[in-house]
LOLODREN-753721 format. One record per residue: residue number from 0; residue in three letters; x, y, z of N, C-alpha, C in turn. Coordinates in Angstrom, 3 decimals. Each point is the difference from the previous one (the first is absolute). Layout:
site n->NUM | res->ala | nxx->X | nyy->Y | nzz->Z | caxx->X | cayy->Y | cazz->Z | cxx->X | cyy->Y | czz->Z
...
***
This chain:
site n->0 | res->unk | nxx->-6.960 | nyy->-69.840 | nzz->8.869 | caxx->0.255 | cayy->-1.415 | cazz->0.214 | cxx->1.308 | cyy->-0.132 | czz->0.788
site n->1 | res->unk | nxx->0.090 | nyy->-0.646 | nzz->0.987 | caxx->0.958 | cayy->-0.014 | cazz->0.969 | cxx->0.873 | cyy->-1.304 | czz->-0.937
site n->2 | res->unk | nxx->1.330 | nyy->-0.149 | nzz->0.711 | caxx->0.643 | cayy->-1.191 | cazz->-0.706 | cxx->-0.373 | cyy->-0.827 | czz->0.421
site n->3 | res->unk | nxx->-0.831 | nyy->-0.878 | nzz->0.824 | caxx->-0.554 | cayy->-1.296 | cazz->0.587 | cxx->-1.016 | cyy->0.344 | czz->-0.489
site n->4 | res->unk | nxx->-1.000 | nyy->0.774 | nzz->-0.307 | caxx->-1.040 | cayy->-0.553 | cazz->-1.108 | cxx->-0.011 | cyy->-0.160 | czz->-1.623
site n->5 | res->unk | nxx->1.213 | nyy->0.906 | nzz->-0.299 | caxx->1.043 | cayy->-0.193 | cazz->-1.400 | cxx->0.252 | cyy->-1.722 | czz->-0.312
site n->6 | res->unk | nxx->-0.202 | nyy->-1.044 | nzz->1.025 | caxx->0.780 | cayy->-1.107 | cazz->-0.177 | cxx->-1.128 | cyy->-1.086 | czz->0.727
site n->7 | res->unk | nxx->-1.406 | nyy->0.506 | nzz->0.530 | caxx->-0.607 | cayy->-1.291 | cazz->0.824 | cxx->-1.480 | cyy->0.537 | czz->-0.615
site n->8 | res->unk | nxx->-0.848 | nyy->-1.147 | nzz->-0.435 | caxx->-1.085 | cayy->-0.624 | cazz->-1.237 | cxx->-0.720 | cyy->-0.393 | czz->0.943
site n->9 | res->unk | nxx->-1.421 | nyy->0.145 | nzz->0.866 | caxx->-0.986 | cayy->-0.755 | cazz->0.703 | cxx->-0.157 | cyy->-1.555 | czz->-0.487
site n->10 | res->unk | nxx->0.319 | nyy->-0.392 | nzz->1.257 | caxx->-0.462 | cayy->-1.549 | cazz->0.212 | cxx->-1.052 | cyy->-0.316 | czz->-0.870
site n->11 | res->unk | nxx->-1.387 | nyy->0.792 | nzz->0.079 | caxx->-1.020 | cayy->-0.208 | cazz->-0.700 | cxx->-0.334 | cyy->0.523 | czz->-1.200
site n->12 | res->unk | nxx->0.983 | nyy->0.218 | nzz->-0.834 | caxx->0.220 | cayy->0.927 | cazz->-1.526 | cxx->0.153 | cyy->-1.072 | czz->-0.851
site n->13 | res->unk | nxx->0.018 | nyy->-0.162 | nzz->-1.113 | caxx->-0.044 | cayy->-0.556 | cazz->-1.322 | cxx->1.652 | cyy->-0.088 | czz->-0.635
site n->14 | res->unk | nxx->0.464 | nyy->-1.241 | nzz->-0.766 | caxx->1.363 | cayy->0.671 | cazz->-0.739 | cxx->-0.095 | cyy->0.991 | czz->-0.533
site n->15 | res->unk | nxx->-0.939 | nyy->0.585 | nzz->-0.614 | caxx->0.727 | cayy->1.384 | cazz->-0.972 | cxx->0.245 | cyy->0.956 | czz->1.172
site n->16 | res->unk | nxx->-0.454 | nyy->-0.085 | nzz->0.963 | caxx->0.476 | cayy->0.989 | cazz->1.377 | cxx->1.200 | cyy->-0.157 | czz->0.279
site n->17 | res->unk | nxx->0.730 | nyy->-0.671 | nzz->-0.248 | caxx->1.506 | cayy->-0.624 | cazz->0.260 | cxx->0.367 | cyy->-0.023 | czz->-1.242
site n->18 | res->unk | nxx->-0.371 | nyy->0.238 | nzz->-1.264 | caxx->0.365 | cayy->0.073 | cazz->-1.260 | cxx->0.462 | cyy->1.517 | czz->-0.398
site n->19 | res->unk | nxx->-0.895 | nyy->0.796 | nzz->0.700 | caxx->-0.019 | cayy->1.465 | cazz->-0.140 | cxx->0.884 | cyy->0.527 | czz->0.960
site n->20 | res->unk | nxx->0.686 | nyy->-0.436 | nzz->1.323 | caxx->0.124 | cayy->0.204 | cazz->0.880 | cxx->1.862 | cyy->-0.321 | czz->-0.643
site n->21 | res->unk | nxx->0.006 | nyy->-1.252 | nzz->-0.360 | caxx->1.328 | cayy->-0.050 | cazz->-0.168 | cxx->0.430 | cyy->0.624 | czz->-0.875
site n->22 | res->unk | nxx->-0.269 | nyy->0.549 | nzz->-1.252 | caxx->-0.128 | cayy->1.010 | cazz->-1.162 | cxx->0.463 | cyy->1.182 | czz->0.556
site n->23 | res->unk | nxx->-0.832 | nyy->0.393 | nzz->1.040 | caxx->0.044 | cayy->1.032 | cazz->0.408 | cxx->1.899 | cyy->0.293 | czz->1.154
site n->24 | res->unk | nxx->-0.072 | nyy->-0.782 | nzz->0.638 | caxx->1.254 | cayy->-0.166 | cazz->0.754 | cxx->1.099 | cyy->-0.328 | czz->-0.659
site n->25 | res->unk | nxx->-0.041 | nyy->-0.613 | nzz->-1.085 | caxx->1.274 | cayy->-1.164 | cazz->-0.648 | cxx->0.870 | cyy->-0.108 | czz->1.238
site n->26 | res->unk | nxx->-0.629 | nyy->-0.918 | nzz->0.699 | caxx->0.848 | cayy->-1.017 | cazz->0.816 | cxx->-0.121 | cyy->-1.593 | czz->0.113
site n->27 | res->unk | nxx->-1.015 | nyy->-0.335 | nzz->-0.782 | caxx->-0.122 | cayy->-1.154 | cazz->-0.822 | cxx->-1.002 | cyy->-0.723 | czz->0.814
site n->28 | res->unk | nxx->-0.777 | nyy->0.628 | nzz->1.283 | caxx->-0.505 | cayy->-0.943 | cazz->1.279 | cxx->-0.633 | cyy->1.022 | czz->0.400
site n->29 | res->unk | nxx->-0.865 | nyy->0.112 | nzz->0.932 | caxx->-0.913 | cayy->0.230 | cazz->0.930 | cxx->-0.561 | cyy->-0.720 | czz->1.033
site n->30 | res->unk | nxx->0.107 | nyy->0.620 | nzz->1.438 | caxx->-0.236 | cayy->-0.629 | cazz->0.859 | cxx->-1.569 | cyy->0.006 | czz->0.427
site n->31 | res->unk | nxx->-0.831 | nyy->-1.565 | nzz->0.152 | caxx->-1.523 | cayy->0.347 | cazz->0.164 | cxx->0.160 | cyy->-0.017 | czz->1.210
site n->32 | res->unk | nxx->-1.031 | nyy->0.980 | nzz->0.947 | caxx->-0.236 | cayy->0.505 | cazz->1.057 | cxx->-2.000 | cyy->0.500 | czz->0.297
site n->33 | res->unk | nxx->-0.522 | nyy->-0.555 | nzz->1.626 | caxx->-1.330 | cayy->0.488 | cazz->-0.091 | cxx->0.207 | cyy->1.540 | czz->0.453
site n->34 | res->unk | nxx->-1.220 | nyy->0.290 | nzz->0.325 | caxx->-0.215 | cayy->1.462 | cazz->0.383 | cxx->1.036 | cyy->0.553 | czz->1.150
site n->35 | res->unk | nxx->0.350 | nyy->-0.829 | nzz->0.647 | caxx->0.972 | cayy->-0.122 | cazz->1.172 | cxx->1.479 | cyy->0.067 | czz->-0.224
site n->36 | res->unk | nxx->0.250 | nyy->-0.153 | nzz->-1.253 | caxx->1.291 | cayy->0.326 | cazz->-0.450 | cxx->0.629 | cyy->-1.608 | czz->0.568
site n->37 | res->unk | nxx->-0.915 | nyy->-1.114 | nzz->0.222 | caxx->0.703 | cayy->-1.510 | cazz->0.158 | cxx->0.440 | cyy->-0.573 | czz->-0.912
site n->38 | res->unk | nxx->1.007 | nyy->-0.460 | nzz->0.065 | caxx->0.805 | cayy->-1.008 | cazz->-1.134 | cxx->-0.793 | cyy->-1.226 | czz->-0.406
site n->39 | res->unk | nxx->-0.189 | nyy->-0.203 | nzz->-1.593 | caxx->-0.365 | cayy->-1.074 | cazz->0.250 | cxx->0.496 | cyy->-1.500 | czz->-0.884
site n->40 | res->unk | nxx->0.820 | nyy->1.607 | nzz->-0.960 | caxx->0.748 | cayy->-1.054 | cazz->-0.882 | cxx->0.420 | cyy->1.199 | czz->-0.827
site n->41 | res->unk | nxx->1.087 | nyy->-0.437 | nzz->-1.309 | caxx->0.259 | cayy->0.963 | cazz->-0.710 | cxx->-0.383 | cyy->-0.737 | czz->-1.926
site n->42 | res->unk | nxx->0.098 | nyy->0.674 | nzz->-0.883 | caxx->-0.306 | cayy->-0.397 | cazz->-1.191 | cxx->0.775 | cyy->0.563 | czz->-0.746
site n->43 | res->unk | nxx->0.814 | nyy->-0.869 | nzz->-1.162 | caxx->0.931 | cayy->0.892 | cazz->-1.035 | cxx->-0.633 | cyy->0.167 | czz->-1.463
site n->44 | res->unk | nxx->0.572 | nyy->0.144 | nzz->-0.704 | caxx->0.288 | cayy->0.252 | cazz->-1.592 | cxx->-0.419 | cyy->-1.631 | czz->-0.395
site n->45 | res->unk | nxx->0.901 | nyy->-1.411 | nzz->0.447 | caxx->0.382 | cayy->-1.143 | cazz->-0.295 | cxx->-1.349 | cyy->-0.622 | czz->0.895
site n->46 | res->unk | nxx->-0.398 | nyy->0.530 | nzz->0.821 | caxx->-1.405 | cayy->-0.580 | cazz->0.549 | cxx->-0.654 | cyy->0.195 | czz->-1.027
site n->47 | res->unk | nxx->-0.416 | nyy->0.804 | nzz->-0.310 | caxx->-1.011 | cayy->0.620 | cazz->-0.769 | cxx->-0.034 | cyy->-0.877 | czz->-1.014
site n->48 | res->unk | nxx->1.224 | nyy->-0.064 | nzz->-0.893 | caxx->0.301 | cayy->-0.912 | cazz->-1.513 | cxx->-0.379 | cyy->-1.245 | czz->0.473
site n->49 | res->unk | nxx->0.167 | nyy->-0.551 | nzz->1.016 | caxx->-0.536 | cayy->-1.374 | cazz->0.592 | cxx->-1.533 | cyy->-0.036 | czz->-0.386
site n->50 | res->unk | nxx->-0.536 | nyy->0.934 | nzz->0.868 | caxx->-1.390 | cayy->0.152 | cazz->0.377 | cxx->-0.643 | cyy->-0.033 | czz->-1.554
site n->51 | res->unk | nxx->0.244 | nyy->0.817 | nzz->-0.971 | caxx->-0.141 | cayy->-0.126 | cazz->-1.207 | cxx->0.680 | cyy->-0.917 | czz->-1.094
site n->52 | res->unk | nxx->0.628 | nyy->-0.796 | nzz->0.753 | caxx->0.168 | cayy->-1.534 | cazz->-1.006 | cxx->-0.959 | cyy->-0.483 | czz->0.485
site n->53 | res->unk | nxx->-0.358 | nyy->-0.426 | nzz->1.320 | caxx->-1.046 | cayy->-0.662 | cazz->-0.002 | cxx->-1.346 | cyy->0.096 | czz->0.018
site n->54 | res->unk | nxx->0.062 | nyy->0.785 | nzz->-0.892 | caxx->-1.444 | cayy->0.423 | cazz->-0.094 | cxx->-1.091 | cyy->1.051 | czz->0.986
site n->55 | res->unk | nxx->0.743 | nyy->0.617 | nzz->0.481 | caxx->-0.958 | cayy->0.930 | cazz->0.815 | cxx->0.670 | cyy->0.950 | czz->-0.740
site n->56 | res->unk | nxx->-1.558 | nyy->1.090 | nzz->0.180 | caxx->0.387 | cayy->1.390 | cazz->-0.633 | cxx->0.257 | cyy->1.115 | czz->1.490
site n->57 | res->unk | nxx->0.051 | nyy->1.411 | nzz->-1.126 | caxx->0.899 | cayy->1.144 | cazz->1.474 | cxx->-1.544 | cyy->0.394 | czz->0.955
site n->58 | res->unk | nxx->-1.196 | nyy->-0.816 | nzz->-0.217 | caxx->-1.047 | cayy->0.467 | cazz->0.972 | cxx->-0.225 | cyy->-1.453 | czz->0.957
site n->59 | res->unk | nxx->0.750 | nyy->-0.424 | nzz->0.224 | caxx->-0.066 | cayy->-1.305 | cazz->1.090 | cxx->0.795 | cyy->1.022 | czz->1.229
site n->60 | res->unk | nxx->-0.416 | nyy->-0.981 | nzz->1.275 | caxx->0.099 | cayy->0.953 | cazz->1.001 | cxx->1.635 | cyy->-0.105 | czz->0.491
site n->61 | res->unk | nxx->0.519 | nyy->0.502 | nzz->0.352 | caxx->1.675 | cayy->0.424 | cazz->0.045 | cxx->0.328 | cyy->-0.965 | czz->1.723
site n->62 | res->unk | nxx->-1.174 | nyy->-0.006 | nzz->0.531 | caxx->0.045 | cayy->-1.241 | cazz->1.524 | cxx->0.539 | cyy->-1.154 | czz->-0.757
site n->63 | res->unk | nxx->-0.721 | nyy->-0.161 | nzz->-0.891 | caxx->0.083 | cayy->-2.148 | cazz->-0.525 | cxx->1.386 | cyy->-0.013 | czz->-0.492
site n->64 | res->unk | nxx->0.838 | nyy->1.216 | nzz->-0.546 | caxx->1.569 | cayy->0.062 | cazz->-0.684 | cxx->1.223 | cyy->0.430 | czz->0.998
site n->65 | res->unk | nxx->-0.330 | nyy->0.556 | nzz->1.074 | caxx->1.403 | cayy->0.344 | cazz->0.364 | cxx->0.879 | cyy->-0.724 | czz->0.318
site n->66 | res->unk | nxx->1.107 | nyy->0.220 | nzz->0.332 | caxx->0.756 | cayy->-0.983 | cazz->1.094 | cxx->0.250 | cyy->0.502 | czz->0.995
site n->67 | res->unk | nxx->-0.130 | nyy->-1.367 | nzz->0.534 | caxx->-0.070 | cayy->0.408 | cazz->1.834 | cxx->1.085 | cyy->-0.581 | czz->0.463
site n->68 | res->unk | nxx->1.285 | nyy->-0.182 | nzz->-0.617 | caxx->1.111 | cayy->-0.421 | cazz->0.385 | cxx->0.941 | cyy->0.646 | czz->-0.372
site n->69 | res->unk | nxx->-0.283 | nyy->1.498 | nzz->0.421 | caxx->0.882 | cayy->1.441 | cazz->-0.518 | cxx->1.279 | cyy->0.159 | czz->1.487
site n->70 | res->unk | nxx->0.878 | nyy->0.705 | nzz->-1.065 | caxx->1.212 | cayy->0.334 | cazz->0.766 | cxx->-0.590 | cyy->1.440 | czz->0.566
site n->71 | res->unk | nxx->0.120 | nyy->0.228 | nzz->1.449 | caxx->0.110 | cayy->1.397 | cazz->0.685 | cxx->1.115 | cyy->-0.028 | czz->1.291
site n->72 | res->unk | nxx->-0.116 | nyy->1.073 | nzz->0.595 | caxx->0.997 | cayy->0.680 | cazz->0.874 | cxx->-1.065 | cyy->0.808 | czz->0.939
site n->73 | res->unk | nxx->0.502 | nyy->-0.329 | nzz->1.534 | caxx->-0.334 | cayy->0.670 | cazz->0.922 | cxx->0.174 | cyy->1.681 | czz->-0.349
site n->74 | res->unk | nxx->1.350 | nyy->0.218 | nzz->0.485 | caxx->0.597 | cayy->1.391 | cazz->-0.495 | cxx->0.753 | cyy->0.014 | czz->-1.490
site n->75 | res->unk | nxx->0.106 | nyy->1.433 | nzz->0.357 | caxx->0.557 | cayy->0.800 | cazz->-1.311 | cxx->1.034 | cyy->-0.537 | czz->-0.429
site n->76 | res->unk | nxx->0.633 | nyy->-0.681 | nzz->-0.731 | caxx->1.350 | cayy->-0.295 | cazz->0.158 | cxx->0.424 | cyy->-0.186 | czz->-1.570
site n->77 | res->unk | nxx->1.251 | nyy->1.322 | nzz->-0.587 | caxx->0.114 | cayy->-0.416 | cazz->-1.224 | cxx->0.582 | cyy->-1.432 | czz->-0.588
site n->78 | res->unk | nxx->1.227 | nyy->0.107 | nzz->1.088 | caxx->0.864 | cayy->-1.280 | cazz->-0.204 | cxx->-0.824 | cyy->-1.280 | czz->-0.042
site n->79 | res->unk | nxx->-1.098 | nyy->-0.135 | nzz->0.537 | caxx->-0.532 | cayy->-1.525 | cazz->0.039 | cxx->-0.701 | cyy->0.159 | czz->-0.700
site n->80 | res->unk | nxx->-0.936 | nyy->1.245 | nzz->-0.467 | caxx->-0.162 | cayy->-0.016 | cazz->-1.543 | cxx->0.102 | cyy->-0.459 | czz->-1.416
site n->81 | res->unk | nxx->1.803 | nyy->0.397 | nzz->0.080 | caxx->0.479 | cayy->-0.585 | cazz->-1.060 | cxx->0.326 | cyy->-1.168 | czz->0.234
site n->82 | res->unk | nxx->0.399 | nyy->-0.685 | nzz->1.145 | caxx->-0.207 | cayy->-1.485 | cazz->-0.040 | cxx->-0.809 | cyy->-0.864 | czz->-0.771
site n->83 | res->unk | nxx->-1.200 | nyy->0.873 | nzz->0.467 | caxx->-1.741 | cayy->-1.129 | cazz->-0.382 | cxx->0.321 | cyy->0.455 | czz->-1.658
site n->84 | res->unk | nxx->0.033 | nyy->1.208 | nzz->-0.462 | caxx->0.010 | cayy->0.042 | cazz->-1.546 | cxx->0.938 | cyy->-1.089 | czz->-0.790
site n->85 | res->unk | nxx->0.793 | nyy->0.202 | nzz->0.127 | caxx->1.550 | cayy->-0.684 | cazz->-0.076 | cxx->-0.428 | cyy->-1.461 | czz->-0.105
site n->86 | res->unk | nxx->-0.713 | nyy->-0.118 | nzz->1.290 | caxx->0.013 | cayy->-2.130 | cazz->0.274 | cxx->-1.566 | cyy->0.174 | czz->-0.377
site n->87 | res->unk | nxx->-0.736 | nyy->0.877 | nzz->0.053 | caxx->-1.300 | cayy->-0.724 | cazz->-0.600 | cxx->-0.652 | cyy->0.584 | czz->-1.452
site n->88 | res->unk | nxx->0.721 | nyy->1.023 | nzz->-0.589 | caxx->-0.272 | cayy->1.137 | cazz->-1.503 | cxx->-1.481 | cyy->0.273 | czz->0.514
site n->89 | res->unk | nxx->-0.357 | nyy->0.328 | nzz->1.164 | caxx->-0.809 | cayy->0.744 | cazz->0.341 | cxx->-0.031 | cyy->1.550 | czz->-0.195
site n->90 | res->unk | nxx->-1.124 | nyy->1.185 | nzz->-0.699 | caxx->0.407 | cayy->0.921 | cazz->0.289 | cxx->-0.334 | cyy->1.344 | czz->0.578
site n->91 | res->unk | nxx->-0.973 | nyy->-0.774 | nzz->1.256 | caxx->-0.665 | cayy->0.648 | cazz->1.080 | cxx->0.023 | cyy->-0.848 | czz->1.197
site n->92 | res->unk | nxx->-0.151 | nyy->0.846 | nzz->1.211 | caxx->0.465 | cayy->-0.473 | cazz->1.090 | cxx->-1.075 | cyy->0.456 | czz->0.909
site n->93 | res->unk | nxx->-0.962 | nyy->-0.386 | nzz->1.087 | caxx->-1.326 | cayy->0.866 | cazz->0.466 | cxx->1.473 | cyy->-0.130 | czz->1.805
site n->94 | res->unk | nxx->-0.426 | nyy->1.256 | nzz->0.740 | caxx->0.448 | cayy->-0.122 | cazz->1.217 | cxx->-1.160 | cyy->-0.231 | czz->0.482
site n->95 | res->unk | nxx->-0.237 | nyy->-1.196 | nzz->0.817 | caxx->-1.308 | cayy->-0.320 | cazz->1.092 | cxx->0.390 | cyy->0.002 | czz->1.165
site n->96 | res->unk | nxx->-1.161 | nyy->0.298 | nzz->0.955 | caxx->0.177 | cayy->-0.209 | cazz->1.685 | cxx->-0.103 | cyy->-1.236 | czz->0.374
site n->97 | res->unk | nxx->0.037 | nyy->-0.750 | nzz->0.728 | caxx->-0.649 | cayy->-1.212 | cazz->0.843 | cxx->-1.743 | cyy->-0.553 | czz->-0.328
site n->98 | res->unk | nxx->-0.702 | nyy->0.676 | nzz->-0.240 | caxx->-0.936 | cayy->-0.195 | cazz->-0.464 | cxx->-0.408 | cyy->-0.118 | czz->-1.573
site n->99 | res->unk | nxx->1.013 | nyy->0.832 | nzz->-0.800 | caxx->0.466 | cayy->-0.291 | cazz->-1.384 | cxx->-0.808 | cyy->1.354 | czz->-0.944
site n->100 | res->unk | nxx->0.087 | nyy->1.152 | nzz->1.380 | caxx->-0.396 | cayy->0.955 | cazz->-0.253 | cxx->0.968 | cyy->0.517 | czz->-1.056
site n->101 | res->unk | nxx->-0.296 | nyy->0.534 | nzz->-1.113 | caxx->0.955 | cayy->0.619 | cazz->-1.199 | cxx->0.398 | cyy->1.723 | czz->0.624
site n->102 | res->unk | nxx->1.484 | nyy->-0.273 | nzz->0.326 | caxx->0.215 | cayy->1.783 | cazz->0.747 | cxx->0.953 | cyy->0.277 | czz->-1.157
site n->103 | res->unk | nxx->0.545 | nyy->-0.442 | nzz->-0.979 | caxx->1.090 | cayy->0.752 | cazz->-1.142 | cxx->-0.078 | cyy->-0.970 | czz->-0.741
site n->104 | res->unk | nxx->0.988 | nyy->0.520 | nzz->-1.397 | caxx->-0.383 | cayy->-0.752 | cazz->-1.043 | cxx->1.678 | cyy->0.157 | czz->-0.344
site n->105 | res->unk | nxx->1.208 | nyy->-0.852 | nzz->-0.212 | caxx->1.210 | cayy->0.353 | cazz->-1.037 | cxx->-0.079 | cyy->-0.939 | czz->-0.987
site n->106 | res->unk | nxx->-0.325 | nyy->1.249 | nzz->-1.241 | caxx->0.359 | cayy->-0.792 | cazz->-1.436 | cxx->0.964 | cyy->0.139 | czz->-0.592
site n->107 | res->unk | nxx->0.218 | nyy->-0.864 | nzz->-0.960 | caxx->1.324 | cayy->-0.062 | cazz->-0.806 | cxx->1.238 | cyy->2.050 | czz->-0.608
site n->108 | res->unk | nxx->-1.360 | nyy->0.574 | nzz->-0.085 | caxx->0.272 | cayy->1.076 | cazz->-0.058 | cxx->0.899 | cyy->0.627 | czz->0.870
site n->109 | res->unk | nxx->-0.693 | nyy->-0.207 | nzz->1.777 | caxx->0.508 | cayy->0.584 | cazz->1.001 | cxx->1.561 | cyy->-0.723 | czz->-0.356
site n->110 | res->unk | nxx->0.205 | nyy->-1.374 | nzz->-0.020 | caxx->1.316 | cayy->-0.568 | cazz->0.335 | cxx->1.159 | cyy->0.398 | czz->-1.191
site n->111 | res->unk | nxx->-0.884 | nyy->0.028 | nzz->-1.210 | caxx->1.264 | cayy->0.284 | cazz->-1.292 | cxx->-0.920 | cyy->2.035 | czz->-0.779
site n->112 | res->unk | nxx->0.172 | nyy->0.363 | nzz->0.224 | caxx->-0.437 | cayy->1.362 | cazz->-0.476 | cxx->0.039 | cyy->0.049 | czz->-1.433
site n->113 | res->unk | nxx->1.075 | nyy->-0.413 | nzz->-0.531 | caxx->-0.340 | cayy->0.288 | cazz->-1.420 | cxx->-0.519 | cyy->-1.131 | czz->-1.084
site n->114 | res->unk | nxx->-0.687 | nyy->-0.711 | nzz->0.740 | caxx->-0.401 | cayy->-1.070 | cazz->-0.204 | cxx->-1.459 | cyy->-0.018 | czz->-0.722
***
């Protein structure tokens, strides 16, 4: 498992795919992405608890929950990193191209190590 598939859940997967996924990473989020590795939104821990107050369970489709009003970064950049964490307690970051192609991933990990 490469680290960008360590952290991104198919567009067309179910919550427990993003349930298992964040378990698996403890980075509290996962980024959904199609076969193409396209951005299309990301989903946390606090989505999820949403999604299950209101009544949907972890086999509803993970399209109808994400948000699509996620913080990313062109390039690599730690410093603006910790900006977005800092000003948004975000604690994943997807690097996209222009097209919103997913080329890196910095999570909270990368920025604080012993974290």
């Amino acid at each position: 498992m490469t680290s960008i598939e360590k952290y991104t859940v198919s567009i067309d997967g179910i919550i427990k795919d993003a349930v298992e996924l964040i378990n698996k990473n403890k980075s509290r989020c996962v980024v959904a992405v199609n076969e193409n590795y396209k951005v299309f939104g990301v989903i946390s821990e606090g989505d999820i608890l949403r999604i299950l107050i209101d009544g949907k369970n972890i086999y509803s489709p993970i399209r109808n929950s994400i948000n699509i009003n996620f913080k990313y970064l062109n390039i690599y950049d730690k410093k603006k990193s910790l900006n977005l964490v800092r000003n948004y307690g975000i604690t994943l970051i997807p690097i996209v191209n222009e097209n919103l192609i997913l080329k890196d991933i910095i999570s909270i990990h990368d920025l604080i190590p012993e974290f």
